[in-house]
C-alpha positions as semicolon CSV with decimal commas, in nm:
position;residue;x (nm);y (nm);z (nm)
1;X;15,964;6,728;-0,131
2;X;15,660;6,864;-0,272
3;X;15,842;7,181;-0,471
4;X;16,063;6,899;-0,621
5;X;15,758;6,690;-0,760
6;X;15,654;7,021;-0,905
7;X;16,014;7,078;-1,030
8;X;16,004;6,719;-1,215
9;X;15,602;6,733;-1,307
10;X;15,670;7,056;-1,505
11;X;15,955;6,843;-1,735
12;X;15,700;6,519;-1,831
13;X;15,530;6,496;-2,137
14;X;15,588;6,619;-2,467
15;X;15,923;6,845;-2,403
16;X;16,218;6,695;-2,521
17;X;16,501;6,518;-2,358
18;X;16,722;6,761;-2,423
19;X;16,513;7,011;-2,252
20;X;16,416;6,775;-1,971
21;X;16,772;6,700;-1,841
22;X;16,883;7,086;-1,921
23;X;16,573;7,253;-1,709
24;X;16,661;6,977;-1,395
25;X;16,980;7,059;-1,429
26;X;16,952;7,426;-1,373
27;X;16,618;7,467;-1,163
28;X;16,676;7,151;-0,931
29;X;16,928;7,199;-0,591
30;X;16,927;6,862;-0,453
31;X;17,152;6,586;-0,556
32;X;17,100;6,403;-0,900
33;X;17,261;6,118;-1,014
34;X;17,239;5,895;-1,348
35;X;17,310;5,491;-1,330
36;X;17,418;5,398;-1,621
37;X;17,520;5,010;-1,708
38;X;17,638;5,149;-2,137
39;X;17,316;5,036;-2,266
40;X;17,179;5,161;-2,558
41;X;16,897;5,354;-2,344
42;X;17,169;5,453;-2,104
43;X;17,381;5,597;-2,347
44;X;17,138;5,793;-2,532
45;X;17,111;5,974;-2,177
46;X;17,457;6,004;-2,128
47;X;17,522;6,187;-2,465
48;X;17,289;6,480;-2,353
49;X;17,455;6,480;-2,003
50;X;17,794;6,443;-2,087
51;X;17,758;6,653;-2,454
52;X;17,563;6,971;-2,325
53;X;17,819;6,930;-2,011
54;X;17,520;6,929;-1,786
55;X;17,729;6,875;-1,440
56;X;17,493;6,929;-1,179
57;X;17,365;6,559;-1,303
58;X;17,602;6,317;-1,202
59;X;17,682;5,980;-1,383
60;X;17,768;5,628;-1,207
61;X;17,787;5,306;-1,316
62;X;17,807;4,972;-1,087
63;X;18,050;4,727;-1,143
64;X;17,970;4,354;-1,050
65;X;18,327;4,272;-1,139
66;X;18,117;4,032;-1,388
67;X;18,035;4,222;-1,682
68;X;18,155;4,173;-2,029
69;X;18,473;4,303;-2,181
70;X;18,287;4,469;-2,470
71;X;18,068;4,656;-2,146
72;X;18,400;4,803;-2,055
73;X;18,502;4,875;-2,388
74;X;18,165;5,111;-2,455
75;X;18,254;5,260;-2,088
76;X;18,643;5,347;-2,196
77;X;18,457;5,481;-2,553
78;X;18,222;5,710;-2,369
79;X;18,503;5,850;-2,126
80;X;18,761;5,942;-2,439
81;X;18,456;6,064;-2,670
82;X;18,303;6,289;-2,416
83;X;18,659;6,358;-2,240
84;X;18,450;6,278;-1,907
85;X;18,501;6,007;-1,599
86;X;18,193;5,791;-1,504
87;X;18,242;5,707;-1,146
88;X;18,247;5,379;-1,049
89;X;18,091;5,160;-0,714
90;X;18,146;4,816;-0,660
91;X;18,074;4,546;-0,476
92;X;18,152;4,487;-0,098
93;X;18,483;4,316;-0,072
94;X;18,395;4,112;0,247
95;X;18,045;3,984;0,181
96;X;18,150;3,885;-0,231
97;X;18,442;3,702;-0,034
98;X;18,213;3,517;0,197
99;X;17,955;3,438;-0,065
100;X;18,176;3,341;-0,308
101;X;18,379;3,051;-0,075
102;X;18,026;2,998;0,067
103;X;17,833;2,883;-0,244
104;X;18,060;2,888;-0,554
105;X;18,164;3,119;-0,806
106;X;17,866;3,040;-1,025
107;X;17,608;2,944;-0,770
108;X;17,354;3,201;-0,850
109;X;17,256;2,947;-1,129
110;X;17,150;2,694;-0,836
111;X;16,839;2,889;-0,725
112;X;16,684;3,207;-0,767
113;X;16,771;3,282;-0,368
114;X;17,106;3,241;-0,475
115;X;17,112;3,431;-0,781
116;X;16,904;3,717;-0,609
117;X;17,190;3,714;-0,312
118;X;17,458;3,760;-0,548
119;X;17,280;4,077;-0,772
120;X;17,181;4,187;-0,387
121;X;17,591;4,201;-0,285
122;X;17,731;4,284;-0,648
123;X;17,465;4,532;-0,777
124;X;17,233;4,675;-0,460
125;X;17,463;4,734;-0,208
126;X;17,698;4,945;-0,459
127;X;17,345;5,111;-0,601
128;X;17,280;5,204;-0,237
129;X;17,570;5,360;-0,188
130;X;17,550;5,557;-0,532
131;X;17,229;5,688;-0,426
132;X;17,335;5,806;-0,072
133;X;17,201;6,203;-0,046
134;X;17,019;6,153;-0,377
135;X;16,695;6,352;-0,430
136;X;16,616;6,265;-0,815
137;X;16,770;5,925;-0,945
138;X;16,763;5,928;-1,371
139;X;16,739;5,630;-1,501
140;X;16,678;5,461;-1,867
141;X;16,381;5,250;-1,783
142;X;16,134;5,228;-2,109
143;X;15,782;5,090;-2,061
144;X;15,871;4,857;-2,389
145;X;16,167;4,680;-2,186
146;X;15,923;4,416;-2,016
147;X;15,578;4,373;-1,940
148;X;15,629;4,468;-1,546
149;X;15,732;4,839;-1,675
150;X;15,445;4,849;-1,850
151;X;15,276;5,081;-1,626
152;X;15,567;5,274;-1,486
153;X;15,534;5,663;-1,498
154;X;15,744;5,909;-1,602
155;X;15,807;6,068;-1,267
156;X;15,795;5,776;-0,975
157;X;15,865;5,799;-0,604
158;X;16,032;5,550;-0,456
159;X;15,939;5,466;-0,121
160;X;16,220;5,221;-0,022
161;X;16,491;5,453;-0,132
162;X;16,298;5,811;-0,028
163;X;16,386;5,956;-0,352
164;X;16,228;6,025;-0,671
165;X;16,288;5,837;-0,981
166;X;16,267;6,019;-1,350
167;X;16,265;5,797;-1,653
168;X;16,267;6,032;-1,931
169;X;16,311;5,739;-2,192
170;X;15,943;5,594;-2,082
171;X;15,814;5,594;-2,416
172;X;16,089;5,552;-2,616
173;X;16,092;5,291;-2,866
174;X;16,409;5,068;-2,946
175;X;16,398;5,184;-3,253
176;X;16,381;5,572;-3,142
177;X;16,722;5,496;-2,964
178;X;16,923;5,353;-3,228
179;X;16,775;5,615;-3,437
180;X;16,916;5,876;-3,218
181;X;17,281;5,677;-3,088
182;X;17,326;5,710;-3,469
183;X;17,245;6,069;-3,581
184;X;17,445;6,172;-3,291
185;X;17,743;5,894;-3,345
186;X;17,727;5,810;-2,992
187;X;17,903;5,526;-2,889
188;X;17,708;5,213;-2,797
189;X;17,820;4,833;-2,748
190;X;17,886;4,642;-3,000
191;X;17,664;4,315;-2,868
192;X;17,343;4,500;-2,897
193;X;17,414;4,414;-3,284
194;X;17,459;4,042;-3,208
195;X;17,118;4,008;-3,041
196;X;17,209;4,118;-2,639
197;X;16,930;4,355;-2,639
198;X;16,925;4,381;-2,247
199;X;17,290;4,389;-2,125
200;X;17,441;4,245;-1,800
201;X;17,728;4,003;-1,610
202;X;17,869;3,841;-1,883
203;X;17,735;3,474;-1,697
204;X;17,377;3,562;-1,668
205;X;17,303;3,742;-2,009
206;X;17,250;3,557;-2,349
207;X;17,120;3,675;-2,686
208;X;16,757;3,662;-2,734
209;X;16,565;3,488;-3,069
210;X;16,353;3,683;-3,277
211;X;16,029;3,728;-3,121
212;X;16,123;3,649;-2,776
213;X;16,077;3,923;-2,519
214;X;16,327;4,220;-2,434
215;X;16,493;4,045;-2,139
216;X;16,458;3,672;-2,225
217;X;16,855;3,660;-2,245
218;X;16,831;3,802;-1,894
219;X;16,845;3,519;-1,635
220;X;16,728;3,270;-1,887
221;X;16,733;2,996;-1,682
222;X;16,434;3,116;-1,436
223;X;16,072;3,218;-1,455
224;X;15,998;3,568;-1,640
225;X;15,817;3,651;-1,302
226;X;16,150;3,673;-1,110
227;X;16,357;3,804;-1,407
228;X;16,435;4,132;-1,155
229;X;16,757;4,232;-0,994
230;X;16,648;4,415;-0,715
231;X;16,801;4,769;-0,865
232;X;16,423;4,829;-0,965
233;X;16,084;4,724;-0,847
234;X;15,983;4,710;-1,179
């Protein structure tokens, strides 16, 4: 454990991303994987993987069964532009069954316990599954996205999931990631230009106003202090 916190500390800072994902991709032995939901962060990460062929990294995506059509549209993109499958998890057919005939097909809007049950079957249990074996989990968390990342690190372990967590994209501006989808023509969905900034199911995500925060279309409904999924602490 402690070799691979050296192996990740000696990738933070200034070095690019390129360089980052290329030097864990050749010095690290355990498992990696990269969760990707076709984002504009996530895709930005998925160029470098999938363009520099870096296949020791492997890329997943969950499926709620939920999402919007244009989210599966930027996933079919990616997979003819790179010439590349993203493997798919979804949820549990049993539980979704069960919670489903239990409380509704839209009763995550009735309470946040509701809602949270519903992420927990369509989103965590797949997640948990993705991440079985996993020493290093990639993700495209930015400390701009919300003001509970604020003080996430680069390199974090977490203790739940007894793996470490590498956000590469930390300080990474919106702006820097357009900037970069476009000099690099990388594929990105198309309702990030309608005002989706933070993508999910197609029921729970609306476009946000100018000047609200990152993931007011996220959950709109609730409190911004339980605007979380359960995917991420923060």
């Amino acid at each position: 454990m402690n070799q691979l916190k050296e192996i990740l500390e000696k990738v933070t800072g200034q070095v690019s991303l390129e360089e980052k994902l290329f030097f864990l991709n050749n010095n690290v032995k355990e498992k990696i994987v990269f969760s990707t939901s076709f984002g504009f962060e996530d895709q930005v990460i998925s160029h470098v993987i999938l363009s520099q062929k870096l296949d020791n990294i492997k890329i997943f995506t969950l499926d709620t069964g939920r999402v919007f059509q244009e989210t599966y549209n930027t996933w079919n993109k990616t997979e003819l532009k790179y010439q590349a499958k993203i493997k798919p998890f979804y949820p549990p057919t049993e539980e979704l069954e069960k919670f489903v005939e239990e409380n509704g097909i839209n009763s995550f809007y009735d309470s946040v316990d509701l809602r949270k049950q519903c992420c927990y079957i369509r989103k965590v249990i797949p997640l948990n599954r993705a991440l079985k074996e996993a020493s290093v989990w990639i993700t495209g968390l930015r400390a701009e996205q919300s003001n509970n990342r604020h003080d996430m690190h680069e390199i974090e372990f977490d203790e739940e999931k007894q793996l470490f967590k590498f956000n590469p994209l930390i300080d990474f501006t919106t702006g820097d990631c357009f900037e970069y989808l476009k000099e690099n023509r990388v594929p990105y969905n198309p309702l990030h230009d309608k005002g989706f900034i933070s993508i999910g199911c197609a029921p729970c995500t609306r476009a946000i106003n100018e000047g609200e925060d990152f993931r007011a279309g996220r959950w709109w409904w609730e409190d911004n202090s339980k605007k979380e999924c359960g995917l991420h602490a923060k």
